[in-house]
N, C-alpha and C positions, 0 to 999 in steps of 0.2 A: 568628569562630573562625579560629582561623593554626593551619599545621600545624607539628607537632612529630618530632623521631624517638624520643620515650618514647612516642608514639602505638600504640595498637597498630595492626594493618593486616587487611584483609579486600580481597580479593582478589575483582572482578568482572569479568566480559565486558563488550565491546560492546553486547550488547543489554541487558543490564541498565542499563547508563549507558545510553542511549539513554531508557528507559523511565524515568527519573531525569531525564534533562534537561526529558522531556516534563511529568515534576509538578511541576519548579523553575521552568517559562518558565509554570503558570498555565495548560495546556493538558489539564490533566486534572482542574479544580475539578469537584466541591465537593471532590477529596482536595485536600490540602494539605500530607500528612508521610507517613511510615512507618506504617502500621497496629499500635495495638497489641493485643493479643489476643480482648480485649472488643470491641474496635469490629470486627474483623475477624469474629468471631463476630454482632455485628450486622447486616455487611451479607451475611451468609448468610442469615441466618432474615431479614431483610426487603427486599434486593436494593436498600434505599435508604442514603444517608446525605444527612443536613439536608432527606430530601425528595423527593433527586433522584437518579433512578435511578445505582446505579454495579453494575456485574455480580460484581464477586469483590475479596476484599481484596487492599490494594495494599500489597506486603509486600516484603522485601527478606530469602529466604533463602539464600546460593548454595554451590554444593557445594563439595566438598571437604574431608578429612581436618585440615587447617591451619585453612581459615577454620570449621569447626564450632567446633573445641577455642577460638580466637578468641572466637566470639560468646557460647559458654559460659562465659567468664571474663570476659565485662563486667560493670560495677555502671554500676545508675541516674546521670544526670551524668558516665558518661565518655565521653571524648570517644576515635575511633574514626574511623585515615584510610582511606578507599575507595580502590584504587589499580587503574587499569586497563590494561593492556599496558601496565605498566610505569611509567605517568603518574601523580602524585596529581591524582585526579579531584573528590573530597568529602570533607570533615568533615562528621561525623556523632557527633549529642549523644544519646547514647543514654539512653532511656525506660524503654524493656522487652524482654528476653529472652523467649521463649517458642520451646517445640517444637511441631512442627508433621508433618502425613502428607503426604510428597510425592506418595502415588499420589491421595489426595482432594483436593490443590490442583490437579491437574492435570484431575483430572475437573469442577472447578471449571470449568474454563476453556471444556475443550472436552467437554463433557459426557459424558465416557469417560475411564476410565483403561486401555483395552482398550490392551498394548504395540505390537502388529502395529499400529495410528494410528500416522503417524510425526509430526505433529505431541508425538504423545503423548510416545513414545521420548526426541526431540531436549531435550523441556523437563525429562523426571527427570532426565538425566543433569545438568542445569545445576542443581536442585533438591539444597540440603540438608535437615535434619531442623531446624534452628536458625533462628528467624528474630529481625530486632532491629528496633526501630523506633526513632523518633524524627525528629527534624529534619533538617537536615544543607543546607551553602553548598556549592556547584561552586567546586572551589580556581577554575577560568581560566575563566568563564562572559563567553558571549558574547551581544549582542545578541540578539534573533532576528528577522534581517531581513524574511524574510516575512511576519512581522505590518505590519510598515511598507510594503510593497509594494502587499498589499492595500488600506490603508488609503489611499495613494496613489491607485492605479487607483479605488477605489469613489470619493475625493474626483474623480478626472479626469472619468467618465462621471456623478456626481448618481447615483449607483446609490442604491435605495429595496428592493432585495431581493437577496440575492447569496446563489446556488445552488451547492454544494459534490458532489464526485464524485471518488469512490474510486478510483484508475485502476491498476492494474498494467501495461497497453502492453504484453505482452509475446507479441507483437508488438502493436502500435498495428494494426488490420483494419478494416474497412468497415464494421461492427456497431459499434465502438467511434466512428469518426465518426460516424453515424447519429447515436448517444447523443447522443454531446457536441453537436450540431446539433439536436436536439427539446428537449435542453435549454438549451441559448442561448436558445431562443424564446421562453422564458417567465420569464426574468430579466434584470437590467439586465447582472450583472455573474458570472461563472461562476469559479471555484477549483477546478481540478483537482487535489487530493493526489495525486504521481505515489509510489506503494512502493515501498521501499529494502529490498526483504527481504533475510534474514541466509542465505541458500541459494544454492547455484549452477545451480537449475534455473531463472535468468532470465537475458535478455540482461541485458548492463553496463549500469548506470541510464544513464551517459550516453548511450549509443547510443538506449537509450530515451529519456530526455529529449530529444535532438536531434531526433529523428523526431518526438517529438507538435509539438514547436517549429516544428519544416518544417512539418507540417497547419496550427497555426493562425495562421502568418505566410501562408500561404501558402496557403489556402480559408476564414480566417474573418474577423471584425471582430478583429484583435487586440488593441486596446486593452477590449475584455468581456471576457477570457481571462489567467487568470493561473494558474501553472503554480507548484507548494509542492511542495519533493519531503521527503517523513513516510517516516522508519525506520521501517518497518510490523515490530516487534519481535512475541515471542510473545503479548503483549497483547491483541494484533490480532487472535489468531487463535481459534479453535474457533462454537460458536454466537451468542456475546455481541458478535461484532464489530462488528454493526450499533450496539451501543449505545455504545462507545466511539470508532466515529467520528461517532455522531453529538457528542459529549460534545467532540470534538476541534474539530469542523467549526464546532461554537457556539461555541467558547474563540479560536475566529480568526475571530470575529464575522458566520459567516455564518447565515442565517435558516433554512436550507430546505439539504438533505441526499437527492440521488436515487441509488436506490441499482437495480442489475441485477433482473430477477427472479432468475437465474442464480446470484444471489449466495451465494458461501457461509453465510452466516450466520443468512438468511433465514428458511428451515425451518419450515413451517406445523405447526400443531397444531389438536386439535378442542378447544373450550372451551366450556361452559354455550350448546349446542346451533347452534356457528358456527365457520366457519374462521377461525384466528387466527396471527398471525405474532411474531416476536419485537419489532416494531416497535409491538405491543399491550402490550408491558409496559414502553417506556420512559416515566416519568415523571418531571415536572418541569424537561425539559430543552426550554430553547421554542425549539422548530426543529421546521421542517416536514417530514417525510419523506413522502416518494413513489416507487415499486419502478416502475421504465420496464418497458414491454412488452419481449419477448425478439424481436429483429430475425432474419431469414434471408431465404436469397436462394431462391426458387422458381422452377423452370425453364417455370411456367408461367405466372406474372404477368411474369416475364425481366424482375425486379428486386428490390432489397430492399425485403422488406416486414415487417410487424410479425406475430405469430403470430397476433395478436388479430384481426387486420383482412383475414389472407389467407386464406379458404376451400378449397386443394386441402390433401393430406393430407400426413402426415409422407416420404411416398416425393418428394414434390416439392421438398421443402423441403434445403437445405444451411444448415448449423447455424456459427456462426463460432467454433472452438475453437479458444483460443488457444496451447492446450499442440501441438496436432495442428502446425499454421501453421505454429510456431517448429521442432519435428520436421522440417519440409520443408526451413527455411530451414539449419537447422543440418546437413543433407545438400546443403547448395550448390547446391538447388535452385531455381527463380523460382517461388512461389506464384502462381496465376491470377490476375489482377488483382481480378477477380470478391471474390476471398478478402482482398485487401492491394493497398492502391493504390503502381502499378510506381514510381514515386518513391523510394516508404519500401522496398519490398523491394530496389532496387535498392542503397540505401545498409544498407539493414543488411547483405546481404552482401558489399560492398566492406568493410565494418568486419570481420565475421565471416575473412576470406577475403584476408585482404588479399596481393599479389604475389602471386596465384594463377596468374597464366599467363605463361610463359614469355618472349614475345613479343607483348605486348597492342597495341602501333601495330599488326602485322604480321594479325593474329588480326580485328582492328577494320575494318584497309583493304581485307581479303578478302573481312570478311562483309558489309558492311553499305554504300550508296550513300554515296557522300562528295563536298564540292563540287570538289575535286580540289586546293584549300591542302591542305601540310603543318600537321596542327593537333594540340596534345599532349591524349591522351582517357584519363581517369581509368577506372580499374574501374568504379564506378558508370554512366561513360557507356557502357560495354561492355552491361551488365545493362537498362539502359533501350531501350537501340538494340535487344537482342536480344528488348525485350519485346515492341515495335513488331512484329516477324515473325510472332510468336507469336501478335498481335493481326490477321494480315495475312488474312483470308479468301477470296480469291477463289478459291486452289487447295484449298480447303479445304472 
């Protein structure tokens, strides 16, 4: 397919391409195209397609006044260019037209159309009444290196199992290494998907990226450890998320998928006289899942330990929440180490904060013992040296 300007044009976001890249790169089989109204109505009444579990139809409706009147005037065989911030992104050979309820696709997802959800809110607004299916080529489609990465690292270690984990880092905390280290243990070879959400209630991926990279260069085996950073788009989200990273996690060939108890997605039910989880209705997708114990620090084992395995009670325990942490950090504060090891919080708020203080040689040489060289000291070193004090006991 080449594009044309007698094309017509429909007009999407970011995360709608994003969610389009992911079924062109083969990371979201058994789909393969646009949903058409039938098969989409299929995988409602039976949560399968070829088999295998898939949670909601994977459809392409998006809003607006322009692109409805658009998608209303296609016929079967025409062809239709996707344009995204202003880039042609896809041709698209259009199948079928069909109407569709934006408040029941959303309850699809995340199992409410209740508006006060702001998942809920964020996705009407991006939802039309029109959806179109069919086929459709990435006019500029690029490799996707991170399949060849993997494939690399599992050829360097003879890896025989490779364990996958969901990671959002925001902040990277002490529960978070935990994880990632009980489950190093029990695979050759680990993939951490680090999320690229479409929100600005996370640090900047990079700062996150770099900070998980300092931990595992930096306290693991790094060649077991490889780092995929996945547009965690609205897909991702409501209760079904577990099944579409498991569905992800398989398509970049790893076996085995551990997921938080904490997890959003998780959310137990009672079924035919037994507790049941959403990881009870994945089928078909051969990968192994397993829900890690929820980690905290107790002030009376005076150390991390697993909920499962510590016996004092909830008043001893401190719980690692990452929304609270990042709250600390984003007020320029030094989270206790206890909470975030002083390395990582040191540099994320040298990135947060940056040319914060006036005169930092001056502020450096006053506070803190020095060998008596003139020596040039980064904000990070400021925030490290100052954690050292913090750590200092004796007047304490």
């Amino acid at each position: 397919m080449t594009s044309s300007n007698k094309n017509k044009t429909i007009y999407i976001d970011k995360e709608a391409a994003s969610a389009l890249t992911l079924l062109q790169e083969g990371l979201l089989y058994p789909v393969t195209k646009l949903m058409t109204q039938e098969e989409s109505q299929e995988i409602l009444r039976t949560g399968l397609i070829d088999g295998k579990s898939f949670p909601f139809p994977f459809i392409l409706a998006p809003s607006g006044k322009k692109n409805e009147e658009v998608i209303q005037s296609l016929k079967t065989g025409e062809e239709v260019l996707l344009l995204c911030e202003g880039e042609e992104y896809a041709l698209l050979s259009v199948e079928e037209v069909y109407q569709i309820d934006p408040k029941e696709r959303v309850k699809h997802i995340y199992g409410t159309n209740d508006p006060t959800h702001p998942g809920v809110m964020a996705t009407v607004k991006r939802l039309g009444s029109w959806a179109v299916s069919g086929e459709y080529q990435l006019m500029n489609p690029k490799p996707n290196e991170c399949k060849q990465i993997i494939q690399k690292a599992k050829k360097a270690v003879d890896a025989k199992h490779v364990t996958s984990l969901m990671m959002g880092a925001n902040p990277l905390h002490r529960a978070h290494e935990r994880l990632i280290r009980q489950t190093l243990e029990t695979t050759d070879l680990l993939v951490i998907f680090l999320l690229k959400p479409y929100n600005s209630a996370h640090l900047n991926f990079e700062i996150r990226k770099e900070a998980l990279e300092y931990f595992i260069n930096n306290y693991l085996p790094k060649n077991r450890v490889v780092v995929v950073p996945l547009e965690n788009s609205y897909i991702f989200a409501g209760y079904n998320e577990i099944i579409i990273d498991a569905i992800v996690a398989k398509n970049y060939e790893c076996d085995r998928l551990t997921v938080g108890r904490n997890h959003a997605g998780l959310g137990m039910f009672y079924d035919c006289n037994s507790n049941k989880s959403i990881i009870d209705k994945v089928v078909g997708i051969d990968i192994e899942i397993s829900v890690a114990s929820e980690y905290v620090y107790c002030n009376e084992c005076r150390t991390l330990v697993s909920k499962n395995t510590c016996p004092h009670g909830q008043h001893h325990q401190i719980s690692y929440h990452a929304d609270s942490i990042l709250e600390i950090l984003e007020y320029g504060l030094l989270p206790p180490a206890v909470l975030i090891r002083k390395e990582i919080s040191s540099f994320i708020l040298s990135k947060l904060f940056p040319n914060r203080f006036k005169n930092l040689e001056k502020l450096y040489y006053d506070t803190f013992p020095v060998t008596g060289l003139l020596e040039e000291h980064t904000e990070r070193d400021f925030y490290l040296e100052l954690m050292k004090l913090y750590q200092t006991t004796s007047l304490t």
